[in-house]
N, C-alpha and C positions, 0 to 999 in steps of 0.2 A: 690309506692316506700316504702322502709322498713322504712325509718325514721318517715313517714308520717305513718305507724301501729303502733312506738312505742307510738308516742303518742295518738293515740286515745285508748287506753289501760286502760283509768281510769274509765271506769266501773268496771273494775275488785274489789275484793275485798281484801283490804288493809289487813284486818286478815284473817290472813290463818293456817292451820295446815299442816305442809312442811312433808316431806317424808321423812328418814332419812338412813343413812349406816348401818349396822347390830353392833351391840356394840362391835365386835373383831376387828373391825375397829374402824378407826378414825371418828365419825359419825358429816357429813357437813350437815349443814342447809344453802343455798344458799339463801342470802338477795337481790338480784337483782332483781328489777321488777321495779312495780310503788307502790310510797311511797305518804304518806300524807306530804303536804309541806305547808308553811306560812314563813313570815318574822317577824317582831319586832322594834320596835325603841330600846327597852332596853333589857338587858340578859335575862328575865324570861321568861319560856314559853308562846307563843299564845293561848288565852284560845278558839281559833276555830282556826281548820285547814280547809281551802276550797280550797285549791288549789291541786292538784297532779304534782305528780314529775317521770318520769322516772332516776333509779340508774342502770348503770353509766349515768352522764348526767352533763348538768352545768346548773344554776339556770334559764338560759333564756328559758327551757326548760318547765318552771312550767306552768299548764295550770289551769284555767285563766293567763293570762300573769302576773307579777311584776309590780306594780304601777309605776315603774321608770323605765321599760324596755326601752326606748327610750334611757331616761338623760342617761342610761350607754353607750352608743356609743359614747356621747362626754366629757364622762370622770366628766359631771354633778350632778351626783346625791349623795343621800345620805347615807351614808352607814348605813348597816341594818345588824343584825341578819339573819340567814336565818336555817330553823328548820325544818328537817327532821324526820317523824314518823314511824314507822312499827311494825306492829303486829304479833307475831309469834307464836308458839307452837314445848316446845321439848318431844319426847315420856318420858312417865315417866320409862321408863327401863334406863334412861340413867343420873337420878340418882347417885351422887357419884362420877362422875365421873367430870373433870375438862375441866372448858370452857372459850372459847378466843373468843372477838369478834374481827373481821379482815377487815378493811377497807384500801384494795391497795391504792388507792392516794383519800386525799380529800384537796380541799386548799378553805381558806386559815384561820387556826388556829381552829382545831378542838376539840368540848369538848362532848364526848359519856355517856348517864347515860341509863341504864336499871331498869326499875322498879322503878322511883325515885330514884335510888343509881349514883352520879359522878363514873366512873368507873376510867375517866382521862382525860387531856389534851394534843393536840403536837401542835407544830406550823411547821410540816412538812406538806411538801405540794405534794414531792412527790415520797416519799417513802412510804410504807405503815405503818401505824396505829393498833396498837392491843394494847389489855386491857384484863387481865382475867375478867372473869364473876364474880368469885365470889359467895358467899352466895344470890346475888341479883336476879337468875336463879331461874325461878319456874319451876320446871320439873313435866310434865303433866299436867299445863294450861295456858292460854296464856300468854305471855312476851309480853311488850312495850319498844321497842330501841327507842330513842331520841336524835338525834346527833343535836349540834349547831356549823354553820359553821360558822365562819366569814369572815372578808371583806379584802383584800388585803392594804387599811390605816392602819389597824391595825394590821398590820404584827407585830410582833416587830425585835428591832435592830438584836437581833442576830441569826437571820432565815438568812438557807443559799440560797444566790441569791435571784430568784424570778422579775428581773430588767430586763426591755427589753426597750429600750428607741424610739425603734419603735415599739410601744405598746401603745396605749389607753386605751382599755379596758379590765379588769383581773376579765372577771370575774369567782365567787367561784361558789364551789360545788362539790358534791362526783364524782369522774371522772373514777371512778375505780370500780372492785366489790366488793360487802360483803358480809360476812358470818359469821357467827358461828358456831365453832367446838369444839368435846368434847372428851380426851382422859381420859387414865389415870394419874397416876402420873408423868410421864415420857413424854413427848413432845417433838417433830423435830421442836425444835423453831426459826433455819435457818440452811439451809441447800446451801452449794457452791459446786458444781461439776469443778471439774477445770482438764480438759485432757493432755496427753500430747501423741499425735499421733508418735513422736520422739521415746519414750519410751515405745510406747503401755502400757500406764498403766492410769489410772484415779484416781487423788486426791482430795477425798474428808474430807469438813471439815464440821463440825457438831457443831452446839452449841445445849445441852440438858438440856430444861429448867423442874426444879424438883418444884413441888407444892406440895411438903411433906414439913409439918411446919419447920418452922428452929429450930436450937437449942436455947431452953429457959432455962430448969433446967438442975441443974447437970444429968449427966449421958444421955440425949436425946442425941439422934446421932444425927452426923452431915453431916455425907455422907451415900450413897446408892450403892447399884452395879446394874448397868443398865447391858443388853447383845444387843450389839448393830449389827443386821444380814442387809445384804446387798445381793440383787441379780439384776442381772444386763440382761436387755433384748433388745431384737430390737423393737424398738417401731410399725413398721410394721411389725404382724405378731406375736408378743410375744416374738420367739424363745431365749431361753434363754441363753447367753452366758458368763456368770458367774455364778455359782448354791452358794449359799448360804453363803457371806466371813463373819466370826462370830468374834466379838472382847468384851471383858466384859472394863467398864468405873465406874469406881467410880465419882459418881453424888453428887456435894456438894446441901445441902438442900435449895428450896426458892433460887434457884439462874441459872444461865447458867453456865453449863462445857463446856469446847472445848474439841472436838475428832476430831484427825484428820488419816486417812487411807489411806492405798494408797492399791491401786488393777490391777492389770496387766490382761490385756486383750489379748489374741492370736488371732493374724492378725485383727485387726481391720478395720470395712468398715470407710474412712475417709469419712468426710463430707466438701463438698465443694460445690461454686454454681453451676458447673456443676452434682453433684450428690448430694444432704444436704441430709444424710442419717442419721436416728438419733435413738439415743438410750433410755432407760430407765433405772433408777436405783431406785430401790424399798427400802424403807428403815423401817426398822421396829424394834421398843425401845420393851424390853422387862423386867417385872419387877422381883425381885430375885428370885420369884416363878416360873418363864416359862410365867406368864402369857401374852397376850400381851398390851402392856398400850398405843402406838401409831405406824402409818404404814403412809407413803406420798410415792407417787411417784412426780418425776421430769426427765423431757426429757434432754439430753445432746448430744453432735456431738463429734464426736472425730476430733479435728484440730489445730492444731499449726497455731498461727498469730504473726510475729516479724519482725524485721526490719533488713536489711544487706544493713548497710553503707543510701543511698539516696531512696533505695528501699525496698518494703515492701513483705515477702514472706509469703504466706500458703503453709500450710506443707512440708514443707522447701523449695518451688519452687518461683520464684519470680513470681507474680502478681503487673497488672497494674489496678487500681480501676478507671471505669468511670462511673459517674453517676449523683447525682445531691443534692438535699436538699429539705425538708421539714418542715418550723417553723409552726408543730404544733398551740402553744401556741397565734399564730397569727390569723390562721385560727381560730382559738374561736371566736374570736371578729369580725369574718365575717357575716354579720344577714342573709348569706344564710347556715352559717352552720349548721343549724338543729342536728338533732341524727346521721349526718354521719359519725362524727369518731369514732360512737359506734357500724356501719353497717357492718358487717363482710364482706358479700360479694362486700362493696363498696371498704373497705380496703384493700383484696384481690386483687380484680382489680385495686388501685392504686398501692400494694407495689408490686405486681408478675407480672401480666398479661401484664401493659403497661411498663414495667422497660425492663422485657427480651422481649417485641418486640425492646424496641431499642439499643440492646446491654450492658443495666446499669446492672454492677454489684456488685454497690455500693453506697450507701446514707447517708445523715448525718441528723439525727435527730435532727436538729439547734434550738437552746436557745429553750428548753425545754425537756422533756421526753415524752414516749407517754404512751398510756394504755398497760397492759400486753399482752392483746393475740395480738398486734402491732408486738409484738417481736418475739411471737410463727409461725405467717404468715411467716415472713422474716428467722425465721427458716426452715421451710417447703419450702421457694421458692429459698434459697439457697442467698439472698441479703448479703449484709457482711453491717454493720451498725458502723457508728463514731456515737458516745452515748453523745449529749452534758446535760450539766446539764444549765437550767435557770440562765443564771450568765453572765450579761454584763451589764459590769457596777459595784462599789463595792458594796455590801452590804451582811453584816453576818459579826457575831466575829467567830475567830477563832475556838475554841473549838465544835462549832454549826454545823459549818460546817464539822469537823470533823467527827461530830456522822451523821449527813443526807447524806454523801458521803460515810462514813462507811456501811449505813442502802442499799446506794444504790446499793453498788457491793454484797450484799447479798442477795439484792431484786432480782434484771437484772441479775447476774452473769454466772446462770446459761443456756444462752442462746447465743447457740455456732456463730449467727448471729452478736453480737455484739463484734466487732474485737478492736474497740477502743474508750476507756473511752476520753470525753472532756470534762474536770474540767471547762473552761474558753472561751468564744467569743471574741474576737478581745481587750485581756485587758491582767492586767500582774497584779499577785499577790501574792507576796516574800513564804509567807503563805501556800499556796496551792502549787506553783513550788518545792518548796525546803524542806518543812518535811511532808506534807502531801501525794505529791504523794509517795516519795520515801518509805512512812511509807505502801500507800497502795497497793505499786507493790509487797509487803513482802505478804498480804494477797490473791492477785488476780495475779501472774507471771505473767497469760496468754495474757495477751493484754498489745497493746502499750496505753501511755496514752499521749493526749494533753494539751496544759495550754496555748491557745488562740497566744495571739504575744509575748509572753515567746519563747527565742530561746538558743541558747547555751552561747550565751552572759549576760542571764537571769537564766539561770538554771544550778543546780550542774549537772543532765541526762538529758538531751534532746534528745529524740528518734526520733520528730518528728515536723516539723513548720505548719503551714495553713497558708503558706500567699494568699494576697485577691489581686491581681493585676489587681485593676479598670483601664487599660490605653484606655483612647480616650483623645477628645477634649476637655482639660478646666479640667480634674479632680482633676488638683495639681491648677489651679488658682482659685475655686470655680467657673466654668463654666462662666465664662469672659473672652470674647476678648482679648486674650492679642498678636498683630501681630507679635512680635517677637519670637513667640513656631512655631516652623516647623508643618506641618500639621500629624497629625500621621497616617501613613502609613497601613490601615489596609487591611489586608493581605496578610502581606510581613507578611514571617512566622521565618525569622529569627531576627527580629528586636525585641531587648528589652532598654524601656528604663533605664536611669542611674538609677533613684530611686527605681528599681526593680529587677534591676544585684545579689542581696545580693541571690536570689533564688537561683541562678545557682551555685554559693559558699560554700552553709553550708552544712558540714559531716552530718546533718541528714536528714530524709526523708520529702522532699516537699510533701503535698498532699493542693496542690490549689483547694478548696472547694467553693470559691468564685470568680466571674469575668462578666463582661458583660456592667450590668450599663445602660439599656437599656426599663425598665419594664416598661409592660402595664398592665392595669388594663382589666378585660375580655373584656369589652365592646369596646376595642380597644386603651381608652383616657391617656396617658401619666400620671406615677406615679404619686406620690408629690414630690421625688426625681429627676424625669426626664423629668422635662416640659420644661426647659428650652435646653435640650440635644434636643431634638425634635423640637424644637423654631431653634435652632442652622444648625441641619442636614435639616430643611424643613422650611426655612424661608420666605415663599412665603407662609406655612397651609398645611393642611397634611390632606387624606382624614382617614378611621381607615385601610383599606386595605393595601395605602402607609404604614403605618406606624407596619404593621403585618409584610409586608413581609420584611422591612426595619429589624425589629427587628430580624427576622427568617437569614437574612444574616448575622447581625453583628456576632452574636450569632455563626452561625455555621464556619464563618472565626475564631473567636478570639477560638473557639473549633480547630481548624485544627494548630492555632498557640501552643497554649498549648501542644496540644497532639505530634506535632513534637518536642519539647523539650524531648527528649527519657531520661534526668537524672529528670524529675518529677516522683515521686511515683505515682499520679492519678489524675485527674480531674473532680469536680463535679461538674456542671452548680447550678447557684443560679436564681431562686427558683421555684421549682416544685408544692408547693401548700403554699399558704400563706393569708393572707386575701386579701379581693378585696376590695378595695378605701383606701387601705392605701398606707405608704410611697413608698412600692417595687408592687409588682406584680405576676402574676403566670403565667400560659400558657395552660390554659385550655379557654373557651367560657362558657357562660350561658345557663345552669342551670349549676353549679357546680359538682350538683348530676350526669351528666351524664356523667361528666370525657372525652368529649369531646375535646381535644387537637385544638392548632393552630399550622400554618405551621411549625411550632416552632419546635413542639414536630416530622412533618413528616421530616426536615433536621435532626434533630439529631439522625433520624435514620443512617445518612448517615457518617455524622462528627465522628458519637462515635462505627464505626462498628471497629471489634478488629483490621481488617489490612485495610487497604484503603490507597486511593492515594488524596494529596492534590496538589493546583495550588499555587507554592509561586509567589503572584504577586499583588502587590497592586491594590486596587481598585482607580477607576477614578468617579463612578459615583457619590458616596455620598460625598468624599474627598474634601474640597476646598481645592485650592493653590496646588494640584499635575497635574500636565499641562497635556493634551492631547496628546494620542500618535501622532503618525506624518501617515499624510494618506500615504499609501503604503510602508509604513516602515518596516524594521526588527526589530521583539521581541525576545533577549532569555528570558528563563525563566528555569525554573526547577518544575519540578513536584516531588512531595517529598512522598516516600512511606514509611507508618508507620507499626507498627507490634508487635504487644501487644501477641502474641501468642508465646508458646515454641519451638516453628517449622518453619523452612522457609516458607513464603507464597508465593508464585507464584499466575501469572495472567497475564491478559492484560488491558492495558487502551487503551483508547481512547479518541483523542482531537477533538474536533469540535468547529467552529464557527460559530455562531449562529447572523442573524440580527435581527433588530427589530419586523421583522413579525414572527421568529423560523426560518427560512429559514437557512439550514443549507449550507456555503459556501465552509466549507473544512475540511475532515476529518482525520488525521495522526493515525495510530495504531504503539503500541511499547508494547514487552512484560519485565514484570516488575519483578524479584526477591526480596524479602526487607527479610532482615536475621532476626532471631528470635530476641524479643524486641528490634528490632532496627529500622535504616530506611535506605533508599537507596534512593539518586537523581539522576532522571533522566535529563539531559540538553535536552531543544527542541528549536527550532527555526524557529518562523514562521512568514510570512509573512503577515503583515494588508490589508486591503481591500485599494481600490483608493476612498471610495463614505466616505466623513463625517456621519458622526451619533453615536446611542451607538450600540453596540456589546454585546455580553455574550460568554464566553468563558467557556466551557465547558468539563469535564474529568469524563469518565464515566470508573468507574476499576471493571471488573470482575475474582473474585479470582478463583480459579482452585480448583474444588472436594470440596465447602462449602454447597452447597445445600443452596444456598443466591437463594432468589425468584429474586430478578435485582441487577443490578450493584452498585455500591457505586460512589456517584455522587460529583465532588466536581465544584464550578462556582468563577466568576469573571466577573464583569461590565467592561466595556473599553469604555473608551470617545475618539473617533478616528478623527483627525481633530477638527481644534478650535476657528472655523468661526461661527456656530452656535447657535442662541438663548436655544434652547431647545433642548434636546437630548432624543430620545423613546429607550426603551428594551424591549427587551420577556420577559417576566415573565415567567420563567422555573419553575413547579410544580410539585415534583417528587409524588407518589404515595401514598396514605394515609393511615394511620396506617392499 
């Protein structure tokens, strides 16, 4: 497995002499590999390093292990220093010329010295990091980098976020890559691509950072004239489809200018997840002479993402987002997660491969950020991403937050994947709702942005709510008996309860990112959240099977309830990868590495297909206090067909009852039209069996001309007569990923 190569890697040798880009370029010395590592009880270097370190990575990664790799799982140990070494060499042709060292995210509070020189400090953790070089650069023999990372206690007050209170363990380290780069005077010190498919045009905005001395005596200039060229390509293929847009910029000295351009593109290929087709735009500083002093390229999509009224449209068409979540920042403090979220093809196959087998086309990167080329995947597989920042719960001053929320939309921005910025998790802060977003929809138009359970009631704009509607048994009493709540009816697909009504009301776009309440840990055993929900639904004991496939029903009924609410903007199941033995859970099996799903993930193939038919009809099996049907009795019901697509969908279902053995007792066909984003109820009525026992009720919808490998399956348990001690079902198991 690859994670398992990167670390046996520390043979390799720590000094090296790197390759480099030609000096008409921007010339990158790529710092990522394996690094000399050690800890410390106090700030001064370790006078031996014996450990190594793969970068990106986090500190549990160091091999030898960490004297306290244990105590960090339960939050016991002592915080330490932790000191990253590397040895480099830059060609001596490149001399003169001006260098940045660039570390994407390290947390948490980072201080870089080269050559014994402090270069600087950030206490961002995850945004990126840069320092010029400086006079500290020896060009043409070897460089010593020295980063000191420190410990998440030592955060200070006004670091923004960083709080997760389903979280133990935080721990540091460089998470991201590095490098050092050498231009001229003139630098692409951030760069945002911001499109507008509407307009076919692309705007870009540029800060130009100048490392020509400032003005000291009379008469030193103060400014420069840059010539700032711009071409624009398809990133598959080259072809070039803007030739060269040229603009001159007077560049104040020792400081950042903003340029901003706008450039008009003829017929643009849009990018969407059915097609994420992307482009390139080449950018290259030029100094008064012609010479050239720096060039970057950055990939961008052309796609309009906004909101009309409760719904959210790409390019200008409405879309319905279903999908699910990912806390990152969780999975760290998992002791199976080794180097895999630095595994490209592991990532790959979680964020593409298993998403669009089951119709997801959309995800929320929940209380936390991830690694950059996280974002470039999700680019390429056409994902559409809610972008949360670490922040649940308060912590940062104002201003702090400002600059690392600033840092972030110029870091992320330009990655046509991420449709919506989420300031906040399930919190509210006057601060951030009210002059910060609106200050930073001024620099970033193109996405909508979140602020947690800030609603219109909260905010001056509100585009957009997340509400979390955990309903079952006991969730408003702290999972307590209480005999006077009616039992909640799960899968009845129109039932909401009161303290959840406010969804279906507000002018802006619902996207329910959260719901279930349900989680198991891989090995089958009931969260830390959820023991007593399982104590509750299985109070007799539960084997891990009962309680997989229990979980795989709740899950895909309260999915088929959501998704018939046709005024939600989207629904994304919580939680697709999270750590294992903590509070929530995920829905994969052991080894984690092998992304192995539970039935979980094979229903939601079925729940989350764009058009499908569900059974509105409360269950009887798991349900107390909902009585048994009556033997040989008449059922209505409705079958309710949904339809996330632009187009009529057509098809046929089909009803079957099923006894305990699968023995199928009677089958009804009906052909079903459900109009575009909408749904359509069918009424059925059918007759129960004369024999007690449990049933499954069964709806199997095949759409018309999808090239779907099988039909989209929706079920329901039936307790039929209610003389009986114990009641058997089939265990219906549709096909696996």
């Amino acid at each position: 497995m690859r994670h398992l190569k990167v670390l046996s890697l520390t043979a390799l040798l720590i000094s090296s002499s790197l390759g480099a880009a030609p000096l008409n370029d921007r010339l990158v010395v790529p710092l990522s590999g394996v690094w000399e590592f050690e800890q410390s009880v106090d700030a001064f270097p370790p006078p031996v390093f014996s450990r190594k370190i793969p970068v990106p990575g986090l500190i549990f990664l160091a091999e030898p292990r960490i004297e306290q790799y244990e105590a960090y799982y339960d939050g016991s140990y002592q915080p330490r220093y932790n000191w990253y070494r590397r040895r480099f060499t830059v060609p001596a042709g490149a001399e003169g010329t001006a260098g940045v060292v660039t570390i994407l995210k390290s947390k948490y509070v980072t201080d870089v010295y080269l050559n014994g020189r402090h270069l600087g400090g950030s206490m961002a953790a995850y945004t990126p990091v840069e320092f010029p070089l400086g006079d500290a650069v020896r060009y043409g023999a070897q460089n010593e980098l020295l980063v000191r990372v420190g410990d998440r206690k030592w955060l200070p007050s006004q670091a923004a976020g960083s709080t997760d209170k389903e979280k133990v363990t935080y721990w540091p380290g460089i998470w991201d890559e590095v490098e050092v780069s050498f231009t001229g005077s003139f630098r692409a010190d951030r760069l945002l691509l911001l499109p507008s498919a509407k307009r076919a045009e692309l705007k870009l905005k540029l800060d130009i950072r100048s490392f020509l001395p400032a003005q000291i005596k009379y008469g030193d200039p103060m400014w420069d004239t840059c010539r700032v060229e711009v071409v624009l390509r398809e990133k598959n293929g080259g072809r070039v489809v803007v030739a060269p847009a040229a603009v001159r910029q007077a560049v104040k000295r020792d400081n950042r200018t903003r340029l901003e351009l706008t450039i008009p593109l003829q017929n643009p290929e849009l990018w969407s997840p059915a097609k994420p087709f992307l482009y390139e735009a080449e950018v290259s500083l030029l100094s008064g002479d012609g010479s050239l002093s720096d060039r970057v390229t950055r990939t961008f999509g052309m796609r309009d993402f906004d909101h009309d009224g409760r719904h959210f449209r790409l390019n200008g068409k409405r879309i319905m987002l279903r999908g699910t979540n990912i806390t990152l920042h969780r999975f760290f403090e998992d002791p199976t997660c080794g180097a895999l979220p630095w595994d490209r093809d592991w990532v790959r196959r979680l964020l593409a491969e298993i998403p669009q087998s089951l119709h997801w086309n959309a995800m929320r990167i929940c209380v936390g950020v991830a690694p950059s080329f996280w974002y470039e995947i999700a680019d390429s597989a056409g994902l559409l991403l809610q972008n949360e920042w670490l922040y649940w719960q308060s912590h940062g001053w104002d201003e702090q937050i400002r600059s690392e929320y600033t840092d972030w939309v110029w870091a992320d921005g330009n990655h046509p994947s991420i449709v919506i910025w989420d300031a906040i998790n399930e919190n509210w802060d006057d601060y951030v709702g009210n002059r910060l977003i609106p200050e930073l929809k001024e620099l970033d138009p193109t996405r909508v942005w979140d602020a947690g359970y800030m609603t219109a009631e909260h905010m001056g704009q509100d585009e957009m709510d997340e509400p979390h509607p955990y309903v079952m048994w006991g969730h408003s009493t702290g999972f307590a008996d209480n005999p006077g709540d009616p039992p909640y009816p799960l899968g009845k697909l129109d039932y909401w309860p009161e303290r959840n009504k406010q969804v279906l009301t507000s002018n802006a776009a619902q996207l329910v990112n959260e719901y279930g309440w349900v989680w198991l840990w891989r090995d089958g055993t009931p969260a830390l959240l959820t023991r007593k929900v399982y104590e509750h639904y299985f109070p007799d004991g539960s084997t891990v099977a009962q309680r997989r496939a229990f979980q795989a029903y709740w899950l895909q009924l309260q999915t088929e309830w959501l998704r018939c609410e046709r005024s939600l903007a989207g629904v994304l199941a919580f939680c697709y990868l999270t750590d294992d033995l903590g509070f929530t859970g995920d829905w994969f099996t052991n080894p984690v590495s092998e992304l192995n799903g539970t039935q979980t993930l094979d229903w939601f193939r079925h729940c989350f297909s764009p058009s499908a038919v569900f059974i509105d009809l409360a269950d009887t099996r798991y349900i107390r206090g909902l009585p048994a049907h009556e033997l040989g009795g008449r059922l209505d019901l409705d079958l309710i067909g949904v339809n996330d697509l632009a187009q009529i969908a057509t098809g046929e279902v089909s009803l079957s009852l099923l006894d305990s053995s699968g023995t199928e007792l009677w089958t009804i066909e009906r052909d079903i039209e459900i109009p575009a984003w909408g749904k359509q109820i069918l009424p059925v009525t059918l007759e129960l069996p004369g024999t007690p026992g449990g049933y499954l009720l069964v709806a199997r919808y095949s759409a018309s001309g999808t090239g779907e490998s099988g039909p989209v399956i929706s079920r329901r348990f039936l307790r039929v007569g209610g003389s009986r001690e114990r009641y058997d079902y089939f265990e219906y198991q549709p096909g696996k990923l």
